[in-house]
PDB file of N, CA, C and O in Angstrom:
ATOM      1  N   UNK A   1       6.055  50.085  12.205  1.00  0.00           N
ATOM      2  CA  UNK A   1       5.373  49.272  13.188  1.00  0.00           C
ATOM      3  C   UNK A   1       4.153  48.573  12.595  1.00  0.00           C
ATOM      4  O   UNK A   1       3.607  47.646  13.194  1.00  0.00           O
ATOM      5  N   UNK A   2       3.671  49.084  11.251  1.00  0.00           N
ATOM      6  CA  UNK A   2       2.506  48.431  10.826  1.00  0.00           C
ATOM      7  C   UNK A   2       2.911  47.386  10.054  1.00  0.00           C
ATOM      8  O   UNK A   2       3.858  47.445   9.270  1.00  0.00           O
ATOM      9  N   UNK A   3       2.029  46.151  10.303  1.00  0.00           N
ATOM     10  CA  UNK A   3       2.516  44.523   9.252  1.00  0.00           C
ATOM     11  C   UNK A   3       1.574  44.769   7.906  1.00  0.00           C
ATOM     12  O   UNK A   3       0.671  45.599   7.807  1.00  0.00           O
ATOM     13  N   UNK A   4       1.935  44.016   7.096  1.00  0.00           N
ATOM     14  CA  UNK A   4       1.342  43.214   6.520  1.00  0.00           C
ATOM     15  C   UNK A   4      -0.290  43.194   6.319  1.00  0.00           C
ATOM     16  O   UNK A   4      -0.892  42.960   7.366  1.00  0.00           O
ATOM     17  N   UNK A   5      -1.004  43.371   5.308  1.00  0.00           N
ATOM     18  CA  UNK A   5      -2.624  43.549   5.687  1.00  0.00           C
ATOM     19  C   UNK A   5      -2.786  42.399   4.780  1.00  0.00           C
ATOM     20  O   UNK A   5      -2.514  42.248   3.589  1.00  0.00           O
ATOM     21  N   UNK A   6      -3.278  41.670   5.627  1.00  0.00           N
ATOM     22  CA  UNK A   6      -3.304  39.854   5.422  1.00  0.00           C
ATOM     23  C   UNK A   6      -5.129  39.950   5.068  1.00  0.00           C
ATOM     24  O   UNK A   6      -5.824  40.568   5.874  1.00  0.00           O
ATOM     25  N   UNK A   7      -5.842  39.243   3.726  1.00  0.00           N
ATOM     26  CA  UNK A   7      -7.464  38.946   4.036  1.00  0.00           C
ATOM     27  C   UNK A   7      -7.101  37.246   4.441  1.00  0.00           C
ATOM     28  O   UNK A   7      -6.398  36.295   4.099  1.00  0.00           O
ATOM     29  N   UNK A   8      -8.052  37.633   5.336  1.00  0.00           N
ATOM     30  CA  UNK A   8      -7.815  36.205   6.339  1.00  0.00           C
ATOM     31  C   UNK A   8      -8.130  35.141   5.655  1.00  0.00           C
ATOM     32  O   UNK A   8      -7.529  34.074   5.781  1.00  0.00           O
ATOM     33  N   UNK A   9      -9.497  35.405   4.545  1.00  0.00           N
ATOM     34  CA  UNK A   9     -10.108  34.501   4.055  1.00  0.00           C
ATOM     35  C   UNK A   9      -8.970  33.871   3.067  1.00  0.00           C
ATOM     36  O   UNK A   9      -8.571  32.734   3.321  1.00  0.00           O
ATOM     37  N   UNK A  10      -8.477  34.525   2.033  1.00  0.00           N
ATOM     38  CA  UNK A  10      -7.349  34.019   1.482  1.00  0.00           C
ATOM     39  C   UNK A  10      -6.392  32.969   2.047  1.00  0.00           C
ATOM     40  O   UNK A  10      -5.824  32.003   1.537  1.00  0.00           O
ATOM     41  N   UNK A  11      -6.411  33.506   3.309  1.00  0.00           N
ATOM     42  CA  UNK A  11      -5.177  33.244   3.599  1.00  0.00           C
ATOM     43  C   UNK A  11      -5.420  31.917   4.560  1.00  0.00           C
ATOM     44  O   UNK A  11      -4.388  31.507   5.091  1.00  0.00           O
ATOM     45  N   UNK A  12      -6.536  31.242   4.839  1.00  0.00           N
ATOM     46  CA  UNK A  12      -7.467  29.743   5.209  1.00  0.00           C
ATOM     47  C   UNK A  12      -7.703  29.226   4.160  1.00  0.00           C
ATOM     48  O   UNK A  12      -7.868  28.006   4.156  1.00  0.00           O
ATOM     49  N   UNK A  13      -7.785  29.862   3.104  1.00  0.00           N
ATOM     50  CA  UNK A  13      -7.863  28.749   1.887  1.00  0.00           C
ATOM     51  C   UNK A  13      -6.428  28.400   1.339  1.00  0.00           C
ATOM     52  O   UNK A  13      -6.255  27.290   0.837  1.00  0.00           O
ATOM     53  N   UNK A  14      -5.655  29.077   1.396  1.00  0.00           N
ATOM     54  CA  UNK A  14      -4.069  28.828   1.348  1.00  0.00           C
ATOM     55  C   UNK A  14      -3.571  27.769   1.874  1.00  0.00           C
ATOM     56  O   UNK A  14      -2.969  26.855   1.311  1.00  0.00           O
ATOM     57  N   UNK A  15      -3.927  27.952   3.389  1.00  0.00           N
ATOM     58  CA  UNK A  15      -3.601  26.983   4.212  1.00  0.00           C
ATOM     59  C   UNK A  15      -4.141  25.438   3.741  1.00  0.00           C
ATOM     60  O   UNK A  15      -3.513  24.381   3.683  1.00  0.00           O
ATOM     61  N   UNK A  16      -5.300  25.686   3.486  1.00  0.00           N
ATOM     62  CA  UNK A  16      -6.049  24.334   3.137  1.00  0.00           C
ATOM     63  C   UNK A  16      -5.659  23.993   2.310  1.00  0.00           C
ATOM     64  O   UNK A  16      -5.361  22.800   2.374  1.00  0.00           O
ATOM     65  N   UNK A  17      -5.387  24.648   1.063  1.00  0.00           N
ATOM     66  CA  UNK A  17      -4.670  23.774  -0.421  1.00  0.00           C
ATOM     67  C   UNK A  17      -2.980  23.308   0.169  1.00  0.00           C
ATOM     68  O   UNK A  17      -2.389  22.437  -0.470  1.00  0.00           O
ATOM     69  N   UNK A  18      -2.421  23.829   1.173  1.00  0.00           N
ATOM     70  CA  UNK A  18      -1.560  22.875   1.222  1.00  0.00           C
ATOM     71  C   UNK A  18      -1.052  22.238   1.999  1.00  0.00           C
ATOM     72  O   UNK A  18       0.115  21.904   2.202  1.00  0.00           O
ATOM     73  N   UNK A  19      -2.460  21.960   2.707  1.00  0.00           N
ATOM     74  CA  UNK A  19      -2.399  21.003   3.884  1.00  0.00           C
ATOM     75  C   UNK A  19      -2.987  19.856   2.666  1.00  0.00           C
ATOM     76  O   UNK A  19      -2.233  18.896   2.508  1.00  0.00           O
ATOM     77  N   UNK A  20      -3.731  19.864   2.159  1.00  0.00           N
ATOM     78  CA  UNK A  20      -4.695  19.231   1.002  1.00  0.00           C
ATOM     79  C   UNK A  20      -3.351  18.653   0.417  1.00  0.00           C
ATOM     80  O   UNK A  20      -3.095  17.475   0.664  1.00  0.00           O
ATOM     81  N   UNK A  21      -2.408  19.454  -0.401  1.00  0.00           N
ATOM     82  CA  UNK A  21      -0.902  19.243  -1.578  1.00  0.00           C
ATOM     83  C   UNK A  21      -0.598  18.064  -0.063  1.00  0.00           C
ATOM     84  O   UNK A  21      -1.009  16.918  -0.245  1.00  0.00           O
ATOM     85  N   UNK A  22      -0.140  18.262   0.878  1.00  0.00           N
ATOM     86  CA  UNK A  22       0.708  17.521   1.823  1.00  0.00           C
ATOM     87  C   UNK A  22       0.195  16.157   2.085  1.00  0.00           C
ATOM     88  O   UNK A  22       0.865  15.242   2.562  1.00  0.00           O
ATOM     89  N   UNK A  23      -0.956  16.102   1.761  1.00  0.00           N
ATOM     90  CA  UNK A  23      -1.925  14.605   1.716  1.00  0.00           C
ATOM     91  C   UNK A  23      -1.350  13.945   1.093  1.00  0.00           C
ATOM     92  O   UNK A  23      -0.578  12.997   1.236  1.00  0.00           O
ATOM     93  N   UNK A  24      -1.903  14.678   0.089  1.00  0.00           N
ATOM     94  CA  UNK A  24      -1.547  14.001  -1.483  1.00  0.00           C
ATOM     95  C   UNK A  24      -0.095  13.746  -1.759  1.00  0.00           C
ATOM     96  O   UNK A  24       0.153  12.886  -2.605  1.00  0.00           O
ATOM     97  N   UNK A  25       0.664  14.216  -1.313  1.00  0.00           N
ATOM     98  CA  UNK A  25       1.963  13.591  -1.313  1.00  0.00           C
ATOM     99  C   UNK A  25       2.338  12.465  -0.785  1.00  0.00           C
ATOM    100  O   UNK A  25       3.082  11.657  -1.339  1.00  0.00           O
ATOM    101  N   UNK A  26       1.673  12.303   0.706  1.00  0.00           N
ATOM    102  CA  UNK A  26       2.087  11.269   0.943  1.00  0.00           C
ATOM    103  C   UNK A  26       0.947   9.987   0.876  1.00  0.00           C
ATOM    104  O   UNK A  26       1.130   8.878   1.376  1.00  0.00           O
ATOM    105  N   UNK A  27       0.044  10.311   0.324  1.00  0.00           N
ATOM    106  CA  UNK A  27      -1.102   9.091  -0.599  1.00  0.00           C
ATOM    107  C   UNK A  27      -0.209   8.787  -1.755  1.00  0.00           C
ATOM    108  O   UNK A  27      -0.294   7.570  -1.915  1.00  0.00           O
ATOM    109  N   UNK A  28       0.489   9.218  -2.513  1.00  0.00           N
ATOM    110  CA  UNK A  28       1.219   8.848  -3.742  1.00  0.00           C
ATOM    111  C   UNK A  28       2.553   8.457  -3.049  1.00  0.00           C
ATOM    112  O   UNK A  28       3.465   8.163  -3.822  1.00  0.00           O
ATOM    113  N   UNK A  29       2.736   8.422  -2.129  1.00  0.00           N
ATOM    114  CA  UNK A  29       4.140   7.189  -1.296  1.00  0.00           C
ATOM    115  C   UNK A  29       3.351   6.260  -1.107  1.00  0.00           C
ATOM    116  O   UNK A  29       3.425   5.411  -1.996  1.00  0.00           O
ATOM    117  N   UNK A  30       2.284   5.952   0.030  1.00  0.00           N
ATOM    118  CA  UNK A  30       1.802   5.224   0.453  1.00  0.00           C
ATOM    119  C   UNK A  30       1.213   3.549  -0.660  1.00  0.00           C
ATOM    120  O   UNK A  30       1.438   2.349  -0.820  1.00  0.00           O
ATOM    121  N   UNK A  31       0.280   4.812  -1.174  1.00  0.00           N
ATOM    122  CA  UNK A  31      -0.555   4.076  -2.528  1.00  0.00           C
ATOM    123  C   UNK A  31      -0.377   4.304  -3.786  1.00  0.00           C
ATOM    124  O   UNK A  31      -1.292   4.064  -4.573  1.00  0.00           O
ATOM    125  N   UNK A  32       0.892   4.835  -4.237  1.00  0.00           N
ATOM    126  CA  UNK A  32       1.039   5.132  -5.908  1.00  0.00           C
ATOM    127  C   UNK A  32       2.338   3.867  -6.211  1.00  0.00           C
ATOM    128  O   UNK A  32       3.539   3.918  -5.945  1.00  0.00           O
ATOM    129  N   UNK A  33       1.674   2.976  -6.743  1.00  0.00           N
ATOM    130  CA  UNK A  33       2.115   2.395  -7.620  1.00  0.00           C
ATOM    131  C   UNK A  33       1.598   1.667  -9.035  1.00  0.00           C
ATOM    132  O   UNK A  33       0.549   1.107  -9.355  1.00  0.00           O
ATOM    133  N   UNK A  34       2.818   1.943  -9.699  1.00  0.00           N
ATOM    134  CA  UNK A  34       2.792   1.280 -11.210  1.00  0.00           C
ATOM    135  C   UNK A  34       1.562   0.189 -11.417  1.00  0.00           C
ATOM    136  O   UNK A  34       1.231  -0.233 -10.309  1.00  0.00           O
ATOM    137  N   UNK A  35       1.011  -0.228 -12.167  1.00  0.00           N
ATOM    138  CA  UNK A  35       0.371  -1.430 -12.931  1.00  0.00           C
ATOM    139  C   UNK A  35       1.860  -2.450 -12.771  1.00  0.00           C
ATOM    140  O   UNK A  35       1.695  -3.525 -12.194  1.00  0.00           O
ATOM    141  N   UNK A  36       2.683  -2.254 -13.065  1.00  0.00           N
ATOM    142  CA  UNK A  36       3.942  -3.079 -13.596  1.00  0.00           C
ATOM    143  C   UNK A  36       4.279  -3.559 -12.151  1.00  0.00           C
ATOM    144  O   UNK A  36       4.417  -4.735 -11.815  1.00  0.00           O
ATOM    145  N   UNK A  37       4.386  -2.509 -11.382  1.00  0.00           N
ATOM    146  CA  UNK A  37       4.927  -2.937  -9.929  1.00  0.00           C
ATOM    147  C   UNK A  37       3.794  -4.106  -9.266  1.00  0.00           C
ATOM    148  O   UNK A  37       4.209  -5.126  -8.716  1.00  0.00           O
ATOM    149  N   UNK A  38       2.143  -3.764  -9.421  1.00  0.00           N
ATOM    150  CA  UNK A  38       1.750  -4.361  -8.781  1.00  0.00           C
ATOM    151  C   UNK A  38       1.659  -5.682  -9.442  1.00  0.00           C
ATOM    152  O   UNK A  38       1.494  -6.658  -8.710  1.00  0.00           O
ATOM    153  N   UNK A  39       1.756  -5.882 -10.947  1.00  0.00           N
ATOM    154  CA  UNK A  39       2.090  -7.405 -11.487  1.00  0.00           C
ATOM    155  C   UNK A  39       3.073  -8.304 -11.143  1.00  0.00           C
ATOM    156  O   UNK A  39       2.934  -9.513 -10.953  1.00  0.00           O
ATOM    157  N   UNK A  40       4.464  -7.389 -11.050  1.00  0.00           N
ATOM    158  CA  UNK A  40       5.838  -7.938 -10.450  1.00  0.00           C
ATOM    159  C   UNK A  40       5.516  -8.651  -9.403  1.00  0.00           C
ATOM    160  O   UNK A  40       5.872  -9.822  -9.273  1.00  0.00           O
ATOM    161  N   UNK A  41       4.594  -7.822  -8.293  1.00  0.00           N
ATOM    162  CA  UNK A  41       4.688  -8.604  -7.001  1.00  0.00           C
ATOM    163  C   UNK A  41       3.365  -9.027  -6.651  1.00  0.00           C
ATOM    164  O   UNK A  41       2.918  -8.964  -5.506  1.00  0.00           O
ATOM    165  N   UNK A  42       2.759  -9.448  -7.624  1.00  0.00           N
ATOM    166  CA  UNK A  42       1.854 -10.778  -7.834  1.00  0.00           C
ATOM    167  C   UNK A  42       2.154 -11.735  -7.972  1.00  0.00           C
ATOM    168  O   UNK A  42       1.825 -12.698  -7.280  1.00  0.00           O
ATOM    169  N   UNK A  43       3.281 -11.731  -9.460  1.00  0.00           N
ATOM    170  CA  UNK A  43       3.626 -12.941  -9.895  1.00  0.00           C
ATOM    171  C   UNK A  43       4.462 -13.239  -9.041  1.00  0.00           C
ATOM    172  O   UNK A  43       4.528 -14.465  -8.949  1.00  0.00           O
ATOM    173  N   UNK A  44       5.743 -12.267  -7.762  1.00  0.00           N
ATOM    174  CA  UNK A  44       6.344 -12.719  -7.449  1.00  0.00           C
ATOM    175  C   UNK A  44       5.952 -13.497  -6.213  1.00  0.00           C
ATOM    176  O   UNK A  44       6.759 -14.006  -5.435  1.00  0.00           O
ATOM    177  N   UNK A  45       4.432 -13.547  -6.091  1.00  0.00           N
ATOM    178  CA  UNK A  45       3.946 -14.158  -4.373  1.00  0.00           C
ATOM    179  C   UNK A  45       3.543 -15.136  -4.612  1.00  0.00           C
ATOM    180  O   UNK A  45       3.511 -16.033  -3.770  1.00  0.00           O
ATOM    181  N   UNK A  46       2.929 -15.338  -6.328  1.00  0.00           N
ATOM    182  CA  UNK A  46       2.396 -16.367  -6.604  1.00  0.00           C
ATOM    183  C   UNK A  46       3.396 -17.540  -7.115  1.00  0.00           C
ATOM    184  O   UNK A  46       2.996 -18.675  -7.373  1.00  0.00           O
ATOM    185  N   UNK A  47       4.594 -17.170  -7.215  1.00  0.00           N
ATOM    186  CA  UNK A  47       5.887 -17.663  -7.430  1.00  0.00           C
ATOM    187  C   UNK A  47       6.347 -18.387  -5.962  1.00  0.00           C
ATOM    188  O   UNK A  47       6.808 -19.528  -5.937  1.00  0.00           O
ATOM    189  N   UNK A  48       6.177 -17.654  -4.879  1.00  0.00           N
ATOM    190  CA  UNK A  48       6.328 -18.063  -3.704  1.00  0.00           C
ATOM    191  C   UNK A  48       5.686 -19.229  -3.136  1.00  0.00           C
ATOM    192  O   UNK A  48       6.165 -20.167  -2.499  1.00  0.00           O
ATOM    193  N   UNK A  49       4.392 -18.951  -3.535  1.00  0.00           N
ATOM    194  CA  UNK A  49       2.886 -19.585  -3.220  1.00  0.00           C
ATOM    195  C   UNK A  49       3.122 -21.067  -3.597  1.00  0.00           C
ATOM    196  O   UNK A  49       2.994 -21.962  -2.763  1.00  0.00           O
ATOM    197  N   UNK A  50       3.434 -21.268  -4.741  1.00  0.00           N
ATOM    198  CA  UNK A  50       3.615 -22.499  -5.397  1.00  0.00           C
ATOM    199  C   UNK A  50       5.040 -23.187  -5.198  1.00  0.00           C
ATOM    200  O   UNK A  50       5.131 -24.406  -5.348  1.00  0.00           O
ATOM    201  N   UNK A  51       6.127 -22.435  -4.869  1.00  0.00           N
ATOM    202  CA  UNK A  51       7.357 -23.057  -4.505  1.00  0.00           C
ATOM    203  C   UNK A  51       6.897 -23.676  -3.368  1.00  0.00           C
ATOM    204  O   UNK A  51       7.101 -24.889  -3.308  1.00  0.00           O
ATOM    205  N   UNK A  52       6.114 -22.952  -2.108  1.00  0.00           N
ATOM    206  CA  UNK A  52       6.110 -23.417  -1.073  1.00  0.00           C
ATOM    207  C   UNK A  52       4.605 -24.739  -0.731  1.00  0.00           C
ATOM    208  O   UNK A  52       4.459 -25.472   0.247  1.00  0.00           O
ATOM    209  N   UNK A  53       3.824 -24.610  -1.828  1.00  0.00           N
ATOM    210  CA  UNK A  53       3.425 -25.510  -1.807  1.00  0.00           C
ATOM    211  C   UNK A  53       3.938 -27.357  -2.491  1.00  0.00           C
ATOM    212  O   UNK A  53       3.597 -28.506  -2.209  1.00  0.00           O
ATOM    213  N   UNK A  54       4.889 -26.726  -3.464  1.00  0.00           N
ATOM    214  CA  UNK A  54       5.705 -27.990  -4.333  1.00  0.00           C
ATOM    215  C   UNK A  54       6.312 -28.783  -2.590  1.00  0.00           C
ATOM    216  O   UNK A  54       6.162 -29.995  -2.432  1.00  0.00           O
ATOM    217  N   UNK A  55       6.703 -28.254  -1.899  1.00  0.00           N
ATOM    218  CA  UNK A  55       7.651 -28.667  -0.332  1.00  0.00           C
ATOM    219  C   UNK A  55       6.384 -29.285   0.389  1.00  0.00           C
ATOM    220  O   UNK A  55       6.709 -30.088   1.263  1.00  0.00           O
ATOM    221  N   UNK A  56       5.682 -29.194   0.311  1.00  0.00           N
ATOM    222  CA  UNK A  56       4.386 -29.667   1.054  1.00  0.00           C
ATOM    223  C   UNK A  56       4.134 -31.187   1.292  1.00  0.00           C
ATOM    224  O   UNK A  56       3.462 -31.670   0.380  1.00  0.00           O
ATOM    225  N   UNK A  57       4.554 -32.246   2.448  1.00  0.00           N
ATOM    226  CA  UNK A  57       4.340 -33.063   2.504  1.00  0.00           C
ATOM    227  C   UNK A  57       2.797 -34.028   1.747  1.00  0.00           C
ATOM    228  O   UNK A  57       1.848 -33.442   2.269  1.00  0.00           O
ATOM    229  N   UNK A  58       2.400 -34.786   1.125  1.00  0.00           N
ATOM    230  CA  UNK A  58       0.842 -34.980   1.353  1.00  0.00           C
ATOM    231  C   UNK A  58       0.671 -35.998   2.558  1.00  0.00           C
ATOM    232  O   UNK A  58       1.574 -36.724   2.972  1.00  0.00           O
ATOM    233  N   UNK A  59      -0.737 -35.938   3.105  1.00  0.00           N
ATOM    234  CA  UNK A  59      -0.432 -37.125   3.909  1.00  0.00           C
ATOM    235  C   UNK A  59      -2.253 -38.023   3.624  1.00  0.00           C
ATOM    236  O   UNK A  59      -3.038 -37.478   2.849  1.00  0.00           O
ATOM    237  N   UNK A  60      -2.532 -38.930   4.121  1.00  0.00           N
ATOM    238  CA  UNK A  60      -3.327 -40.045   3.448  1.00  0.00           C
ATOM    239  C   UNK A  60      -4.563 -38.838   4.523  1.00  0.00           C
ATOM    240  O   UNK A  60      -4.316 -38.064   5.448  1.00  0.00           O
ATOM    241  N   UNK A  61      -5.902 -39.216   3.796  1.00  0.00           N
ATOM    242  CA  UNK A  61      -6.962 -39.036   4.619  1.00  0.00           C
ATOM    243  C   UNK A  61      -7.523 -39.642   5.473  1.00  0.00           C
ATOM    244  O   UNK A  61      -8.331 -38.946   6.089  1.00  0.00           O
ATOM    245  N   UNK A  62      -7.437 -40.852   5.851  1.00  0.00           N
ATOM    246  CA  UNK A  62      -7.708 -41.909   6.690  1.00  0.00           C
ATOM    247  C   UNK A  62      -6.259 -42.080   7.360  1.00  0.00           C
ATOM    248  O   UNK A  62      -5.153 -42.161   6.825  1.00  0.00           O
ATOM    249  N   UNK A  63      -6.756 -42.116   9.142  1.00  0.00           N
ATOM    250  CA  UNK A  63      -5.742 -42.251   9.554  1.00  0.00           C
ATOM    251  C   UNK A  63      -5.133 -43.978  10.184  1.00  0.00           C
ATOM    252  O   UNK A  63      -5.914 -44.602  10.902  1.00  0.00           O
ATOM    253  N   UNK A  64      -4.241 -44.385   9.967  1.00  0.00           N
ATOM    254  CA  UNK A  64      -3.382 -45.661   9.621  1.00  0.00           C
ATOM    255  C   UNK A  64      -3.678 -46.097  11.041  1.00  0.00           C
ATOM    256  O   UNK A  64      -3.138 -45.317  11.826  1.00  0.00           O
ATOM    257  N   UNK A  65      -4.409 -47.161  11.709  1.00  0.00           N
ATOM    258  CA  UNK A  65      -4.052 -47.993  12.484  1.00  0.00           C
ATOM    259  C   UNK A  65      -3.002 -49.257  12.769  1.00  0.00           C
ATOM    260  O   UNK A  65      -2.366 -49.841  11.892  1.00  0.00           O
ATOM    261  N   UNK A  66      -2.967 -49.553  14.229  1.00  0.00           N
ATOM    262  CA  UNK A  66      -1.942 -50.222  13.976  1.00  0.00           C
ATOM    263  C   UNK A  66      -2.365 -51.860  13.891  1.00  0.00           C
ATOM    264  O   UNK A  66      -1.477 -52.649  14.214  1.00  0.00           O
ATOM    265  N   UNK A  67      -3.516 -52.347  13.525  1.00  0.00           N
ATOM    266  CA  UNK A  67      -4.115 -53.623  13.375  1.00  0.00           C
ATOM    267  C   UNK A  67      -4.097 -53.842  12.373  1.00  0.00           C
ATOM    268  O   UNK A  67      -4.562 -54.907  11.965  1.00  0.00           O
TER     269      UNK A  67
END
């Protein structure tokens, strides 16, 4: 009938290192990426950036009357 003789204190710092580990796991999904990854999708926005500006009508600064 007798459990386990648990020191409590141990056993709150336990808890905390892996509530702490469970962070950190998902901070390294969230925010862990490569140098390489974040260049890829630099160049690939700045790739975007400029395609979609090449499509860009210009239009005159003064606007055209009809006299």
């Amino acid at each position: 009938m007798t459990g386990d003789v648990v020191n409590l204190r141990q056993f709150r710092k336990q808890k905390a290192r892996t509530e702490k580990d469970s962070t950190a796991d998902q901070n390294r999904i969230s925010f862990g990426r490569t140098k390489a990854e974040k260049q890829l999708t630099r160049t690939l926005n700045d790739k975007a950036s400029k395609a979609l500006d090449q499509g860009k009508r210009e239009t005159s600064a003064e606007p055209e009357d009809g006299n």
